[in-house]
Each structure stands twice: as structure tokens, then as C-alpha cells.
N, C-alpha and C positions, 0 to 999 in steps of 0.2 A: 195236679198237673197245671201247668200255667205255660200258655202260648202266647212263646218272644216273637216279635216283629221288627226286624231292623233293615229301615228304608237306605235307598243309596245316599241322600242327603248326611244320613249320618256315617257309615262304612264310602268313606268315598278316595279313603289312601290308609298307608300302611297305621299310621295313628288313630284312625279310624275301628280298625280289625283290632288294634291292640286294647283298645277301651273294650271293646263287645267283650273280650275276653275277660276283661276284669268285672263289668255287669252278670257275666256268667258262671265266673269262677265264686262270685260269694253268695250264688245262690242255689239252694241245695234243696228245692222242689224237681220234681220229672220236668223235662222242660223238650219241647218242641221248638226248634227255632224257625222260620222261615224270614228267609232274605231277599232284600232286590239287588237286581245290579248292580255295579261298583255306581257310584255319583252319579255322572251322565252318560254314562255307557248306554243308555234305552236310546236316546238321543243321536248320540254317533252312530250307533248301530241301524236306526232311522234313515238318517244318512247313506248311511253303506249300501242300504237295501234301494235307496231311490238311484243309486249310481249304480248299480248293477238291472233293474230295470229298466231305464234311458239308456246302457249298453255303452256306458264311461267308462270301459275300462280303466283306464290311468288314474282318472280319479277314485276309483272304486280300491285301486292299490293303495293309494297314498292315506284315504280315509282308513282303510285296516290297517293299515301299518303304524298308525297311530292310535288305532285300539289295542296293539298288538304291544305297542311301545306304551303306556300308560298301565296294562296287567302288569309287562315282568319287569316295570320298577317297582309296582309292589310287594310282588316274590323276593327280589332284590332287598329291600327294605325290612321283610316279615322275616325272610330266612340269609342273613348274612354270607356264611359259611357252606349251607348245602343249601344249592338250587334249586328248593322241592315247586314239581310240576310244570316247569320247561316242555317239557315232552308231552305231559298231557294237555296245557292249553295249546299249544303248537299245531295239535292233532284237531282239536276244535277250529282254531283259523283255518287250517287247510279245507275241513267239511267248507266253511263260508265260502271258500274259493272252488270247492266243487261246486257249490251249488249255482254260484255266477257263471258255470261254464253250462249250464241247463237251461235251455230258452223254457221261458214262463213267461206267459201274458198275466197271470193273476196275481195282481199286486199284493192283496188282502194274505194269499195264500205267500206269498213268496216272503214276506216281512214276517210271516210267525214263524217261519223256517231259520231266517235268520238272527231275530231280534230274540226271540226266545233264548239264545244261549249267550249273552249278557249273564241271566241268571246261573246258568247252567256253569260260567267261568268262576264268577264269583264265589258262588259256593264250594267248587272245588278247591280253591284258593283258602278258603278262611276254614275248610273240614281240615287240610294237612297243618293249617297255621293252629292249630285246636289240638289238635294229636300231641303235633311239634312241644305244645306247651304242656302235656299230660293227661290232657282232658280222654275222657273216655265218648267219643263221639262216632255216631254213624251215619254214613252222607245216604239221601234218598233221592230218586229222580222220581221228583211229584207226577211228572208225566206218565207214569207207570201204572199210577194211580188216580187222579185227580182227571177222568173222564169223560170227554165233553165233543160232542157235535161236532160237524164241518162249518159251521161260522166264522169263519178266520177274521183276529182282529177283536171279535166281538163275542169269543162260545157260550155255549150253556153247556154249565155241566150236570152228568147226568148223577143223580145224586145215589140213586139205588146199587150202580154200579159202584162208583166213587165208594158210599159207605162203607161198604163191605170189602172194598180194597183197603181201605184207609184203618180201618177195625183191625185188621185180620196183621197189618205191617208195621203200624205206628205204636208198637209197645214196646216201651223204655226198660228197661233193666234201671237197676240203679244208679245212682248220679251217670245214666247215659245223656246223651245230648242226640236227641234226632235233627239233625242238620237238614232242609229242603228250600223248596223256591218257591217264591211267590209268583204272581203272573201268571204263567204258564198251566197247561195241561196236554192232555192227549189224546186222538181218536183212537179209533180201535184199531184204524188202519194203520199207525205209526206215527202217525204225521203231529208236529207241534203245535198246538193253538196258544193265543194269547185272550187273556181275560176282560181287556180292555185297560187304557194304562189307567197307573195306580191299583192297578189290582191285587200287588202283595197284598194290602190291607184285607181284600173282598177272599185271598185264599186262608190268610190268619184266623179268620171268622169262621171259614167252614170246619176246618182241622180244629178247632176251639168246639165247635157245634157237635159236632161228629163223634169227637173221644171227649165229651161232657168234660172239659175245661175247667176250672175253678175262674178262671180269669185270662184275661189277653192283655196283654201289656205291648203299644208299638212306641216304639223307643225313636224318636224324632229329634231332628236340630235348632226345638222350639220347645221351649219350657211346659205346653200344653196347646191345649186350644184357642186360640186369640180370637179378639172381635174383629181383629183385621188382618191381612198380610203384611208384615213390617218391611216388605220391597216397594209396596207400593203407597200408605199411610202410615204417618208418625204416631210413638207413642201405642202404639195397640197392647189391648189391656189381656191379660190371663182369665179365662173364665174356670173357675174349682170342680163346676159340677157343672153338667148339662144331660137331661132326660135322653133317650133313645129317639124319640117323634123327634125334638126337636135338632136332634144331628143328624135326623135326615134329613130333615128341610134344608138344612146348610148344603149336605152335603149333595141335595139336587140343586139347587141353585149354584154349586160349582165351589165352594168350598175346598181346600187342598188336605185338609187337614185329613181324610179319608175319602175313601172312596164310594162311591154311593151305594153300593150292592153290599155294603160291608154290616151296615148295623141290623139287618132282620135275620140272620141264620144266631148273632148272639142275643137277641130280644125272646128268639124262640124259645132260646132255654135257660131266661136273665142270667147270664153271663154279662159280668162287667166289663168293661173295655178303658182301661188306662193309655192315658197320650202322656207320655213324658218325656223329661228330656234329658237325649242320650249323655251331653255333657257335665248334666246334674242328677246323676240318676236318685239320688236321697230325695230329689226336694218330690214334692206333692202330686205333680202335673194337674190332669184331668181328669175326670172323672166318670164315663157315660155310661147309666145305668137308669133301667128300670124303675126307680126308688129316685136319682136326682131328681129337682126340679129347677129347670131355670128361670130366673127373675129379668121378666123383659127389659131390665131398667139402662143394660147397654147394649146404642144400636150395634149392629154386627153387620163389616160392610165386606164384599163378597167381588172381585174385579175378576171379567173374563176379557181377555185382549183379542185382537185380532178375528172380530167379527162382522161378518156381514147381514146386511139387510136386504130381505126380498121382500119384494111385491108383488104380489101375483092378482092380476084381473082378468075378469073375462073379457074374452076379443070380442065381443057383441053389447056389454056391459049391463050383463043380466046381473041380477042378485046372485049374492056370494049366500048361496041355500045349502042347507044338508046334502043335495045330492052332488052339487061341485065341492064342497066341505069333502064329502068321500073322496071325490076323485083325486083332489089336495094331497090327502093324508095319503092314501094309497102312492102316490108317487116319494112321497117322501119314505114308508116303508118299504121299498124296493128297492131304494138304494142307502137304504141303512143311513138317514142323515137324523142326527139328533136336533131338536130345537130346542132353545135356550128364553125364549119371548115367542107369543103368537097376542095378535092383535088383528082384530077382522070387524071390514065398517059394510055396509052394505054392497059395494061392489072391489072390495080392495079385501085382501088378507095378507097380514104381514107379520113375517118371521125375523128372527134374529137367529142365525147359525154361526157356527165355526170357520171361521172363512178357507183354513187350511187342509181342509176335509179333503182329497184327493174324488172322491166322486159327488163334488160339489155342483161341477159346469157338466155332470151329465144329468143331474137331478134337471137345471135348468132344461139342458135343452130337453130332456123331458117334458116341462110343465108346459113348455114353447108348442107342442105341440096341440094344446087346446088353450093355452094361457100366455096373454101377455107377460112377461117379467120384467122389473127392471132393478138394479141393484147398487147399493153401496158398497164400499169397502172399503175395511183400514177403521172402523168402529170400536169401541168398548162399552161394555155390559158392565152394570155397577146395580148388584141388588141388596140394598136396606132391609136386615128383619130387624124388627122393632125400632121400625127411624121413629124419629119424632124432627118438628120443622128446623128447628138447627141444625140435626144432621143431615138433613134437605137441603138447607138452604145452603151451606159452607159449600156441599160437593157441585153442585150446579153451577155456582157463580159465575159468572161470564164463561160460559161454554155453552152451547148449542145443544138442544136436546131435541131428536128426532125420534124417540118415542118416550111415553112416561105409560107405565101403567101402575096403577096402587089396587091394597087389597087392606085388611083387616092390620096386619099385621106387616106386610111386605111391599117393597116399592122397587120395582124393578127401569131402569132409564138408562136410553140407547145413547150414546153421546158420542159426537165428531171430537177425533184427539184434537 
């Protein structure tokens, strides 16, 4: 058995659906697929969810009308002649417009209600465009299964239950194709949770974990894994092979290439993980296994945009000690804010966050309450594994650097655009 992954970067219009097809149709292993939303449907969908919160109606229209209009030109494109699934995405937009008609204060809760069926469209779309072509396919709603807490935004899932839901429904018949979604999950109570984004990746790994895998293959719009992002740095090179440790590392420091939760449930049970790429599917990709080793010899550079910097001191300017260190962190686990940099001098602690975090300015006015704060923003995050002083020196050059910190191996530097 071998578990497909196909991100929205690569399914992101009707040519898109028609390649998986052709990736699928010549290969003749049991095969689980898990997908993400069409392209940038997470993104719109985002959107939709923040205009129906603020209680923009009109805008909240005009944004799904253009989710609404981007699926059934796909349909349109995928099935010529018969309309397949008019009526059932139709029935999905409508649930979205119910749910904008339901006052909710909880943002976290309100966005996995909505955003969650991105995936939910998708796969419906590409199970009949599958059928349509002869394939012998069966569509799953992973939320059925795939189990997980009231963390909206952010779940854990619960894996005992999961297990044995996922054992007991995930067996293939012959050249079947089990079609489901990534991202997403579900509580007990009904309700949809989201994994945190990029999570298709982090659900490919479990259903890989779970029904012991031979392999996971996620099919990307990028030859493999690069040492850099080619939107933001020239020339980035293809790495063949790279260890399990070490694509975690990348992939905490903010790496796109997967998701961070994604390499320990296949480490568990060395399952290999292949990054290829969806529009060359022959050539080689990547390789992340157990057995790789990487050779530090190219640095590998890692851009997060759109971050801010806090400062946090005490109002009396006591030493920054283990017991305000507790109080620090405890405010930041309350309101679920992830850090990207931490840097602490004797009465100063300073972080580097997401600046787009929606419970960003309550963290704040949190810390306001025994801490002074005070903050930048509009920043980028550029962390070095294996720099060496060229690669230092090039990305620095007359730009401004408002934090530097090094390590053995890693250089992490907060810089004014």
C-alpha cells in the first residue's frame, strides 16, 4: 500500500485533476489518496470566515460567489457534456450560508466549520471526475474518522479511537482507490476541526502510520525538497536525500515543504516519505527516510514573512528569572500563540511571532497586565541551517538586523523589510 498526497498547489484547476488521474491510473499498488483543497480555496475560505465574523454581509456574498464560481468552472472543464455535482457542491455553499446566518463569537470554532469543506469540495469533485474516467474509487469523509478534541484551529487527535476507526474502514479491494481529505477531523460531537494548516501532509503520515504503509509519496509543484523557496531566493538547489531529524528541523523552523507534525508517526514505523514532483512524476524527487543522510555542505535558507517582535519587561525592572520566565510562557500558552525566536537578556525577553495570529493583541494585552510590551511589525524571519559566512554575509548586506541568534549548526535573523 502506498499513501498519495496531492497538495492544492498541484490540483489547483481542471489540468491539474487530469494529471492525478494519469499519476493514478499507471499505478497498480492499494493506494489511499488524501487531498487538499482546490489551489487557494484555504485562503478564500479564510476570508469568507473573517467576513462572516465582522457581520459583512455583502462581502461575505461576493467572497463565496467566487469560491462558488472557481469550483463549477472546474466541473465545467472536468465533465463537458454532464454537469456532475452542481447540486452537491450547491448544497455545501448553502450549509456556509447557514452557518453565517448563526451568531458565533468563536472565531477558532467558527473557521473549522467553514474552512474545513474546501477539502470536503474538492474531493467530491475529483471522487466523480475518477469514477467519470473508470476508475474504481471510494470517497471517505476522514471526519468520520480521524478523531480529535475541541482545539479548533489547532486538534489533537485522539489516536486510539482514530486507530481503530481507520483499520476497521480503510481497506481497499483491488485496484480500489480510497479517496479522503487531509486537514480536517472530527469531535465526537460532530463538529469539524482543522489540524493546523498544511496539515494534509501531518494526515498522509497518520493513515500511512496506522495501515503500515510501504511508503507516502506527496506529489508537489516542486521537483523535491529545495534549499530554498524559489519565490523568494534564486537558483535553489534539489536536495536527493534528507534524514527524518533533519526535516524536522526544517520543518520547525518553518519550512513549506511539509508540515511539522508530519515526520514522527512515519519515523515510527520507517516509512519513507517521497516529495515529488507532480508535473514530473518519473524524475526522482526526495527522499526522507530513516537510512538518508544529509551532508551539511548546502546552506538551506527558510523565509517567514510578516512577523512581529515583542518585548516584554518588567514594570519594576526586576530580572527576567524562572518565575516571570513561567508567567511569560503561561500567557503565551493560553492563548495558543506559537514562537518562531525567543531571546532573553537580563530584564528584557524577546520573541518573534506571526504577526497575523488573530489573538495576537489579546496575548498582548495580557502580558500588559504585569509587563510592559512593546512591539514591531511588518518583520521577516530568515533562518540558516548549515550557513557558513557567505551565506551570512550575502543575505544581511545593507539591511538592518534587529535580532541575530546562532547555534551549532543554525542561525536564525529578524530583519526590517
Amino acid at each position: 500500500m502506498i499513501v498519495h498526497k496531492f497538495g492544492g498547489g498541484a490540483i489547483k484547476d481542471a489540468e491539474g485533476v487530469k494529471n492525478m488521474y494519469d499519476i493514478l491510473r499507471k499505478r497498480k499498488e492499494e493506494k489511499v489518496v488524501v487531498m487538499s483543497a482546490f489551489g487557494k480555496t484555504t485562503n478564500e475560505l479564510e476570508s469568507v470566515t473573517e467576513a462572516i465574523y465582522n457581520k459583512q454581509r455583502e462581502h461575505f456574498l461576493n467572497l463565496l460567489e467566487k469560491v462558488k464560481t472557481y469550483h463549477f468552472d472546474i466541473i465545467d472543464n472536468l465533465f463537458p457534456l454532464y454537469k456532475r455535482n452542481y447540486e452537491e457542491c450547491e448544497k455545501i455553499f448553502e450549509k456556509i450560508d447557514k452557518i453565517a446566518g448563526v451568531e458565533n463569537n468563536n472565531y477558532d470554532f467558527l473557521y473549522d466549520q467553514v474552512v474545513c469543506l474546501g477539502e470536503i469540495l474538492s474531493t467530491k469533485i475529483v471522487s466523480s471526475y475518477l469514477e467519470y474516467k473508470g476508475m474504481n474509487v471510494r470517497w471517505i469523509d476522514i471526519r468520520s474518522h480521524l478523531k480529535t478534541d475541541n482545539v479548533f484551529r489547532e486538534a489533537n487527535v485522539d489516536r486510539e479511537i482514530s486507530d481503530n476507526s481507520i483499520k476497521e474502514n480503510f481497506r481497499a479491494a483491488s485496484e480500489e482507490v480510497l479517496l479522503t481529505q487531509g486537514f480536517i477531523g472530527g469531535t465526537d460531537e460532530g463538529y469539524s476541526t482543522t489540524l493546523g494548516r498544511e496539515g494534509s501532509d501531518y494526515t498522509a503520515a497518520l493513515l500511512a502510520n496506522i495501515l503500515n504503509a510501504d511508503k507516502t509519496i506527496v506529489w508537489k509543484d516542486v521537483p523535491g525538497v529545495l534549499n530554498a523557496d524559489p519565490r523568494y531566493f534564486d537558483n535553489p538547489e534539489k536536495i536527493d536525500e534528507i534524514s527524518y531529524r533533519e526535516a524536522i528541523e526544517l520543518a520547525y523552523y518553518g519550512a513549506k515543504i511539509i508540515h511539522p507534525k508530519t515526520i514522527k508517526p512515519l519515523e515510527n514505523k520507517s516509512i519513507p516519505l517521497y516529495v515529488k514532483s507532480f508535473l514530473n512524476p518519473d524524475e526522482k524527487g526526495t527522499c526522507i527516510s530513516k537510512f538518508s543522510a544529509y551532508t551539511p555542505g548546502i546552506p538551506v535558507f527558510i523565509k517567514k514573512e510578516n512577523q512581529m517582535l515583542l518585548s516584554i519587561v518588567p514594570k519594576d525592572m526586576s530580572f527576567v528569572f524562572e518565575e516571570r520566565l513561567s508567567k511569560i510562557y503561561k500567557f503565551f500558552a493560553l492563548y495558543r500563540i506559537k514562537v518562531n525566536l525567543i531571546q532573553n537578556s537580563a530584564v528584557n525577553f524577546t520573541v518573534s511571532v506571526d504577526e497575523h495570529n488573530p489573538r495576537i493583541y489579546q496575548l498582548i494585552d495580557g502580558l500588559r497586565t504585569e509587563f510592559k510590551v512593546l512591539y514591531n511589525k511588518g518583520l521577516e524571519l530568515i533562518t540558516i541551517r548549515h550557513y557558513n559566512k557567505e551565506s551570512l554575509d550575502e543575505l544581511i548586506e545593507g539591511r538592518k538586523v534587529l535580532v541575530e541568534q546562532k547555534s551549532r549548526h543554525t542561525v536564525q535573523l529578524l530583519l526590517e523589510v
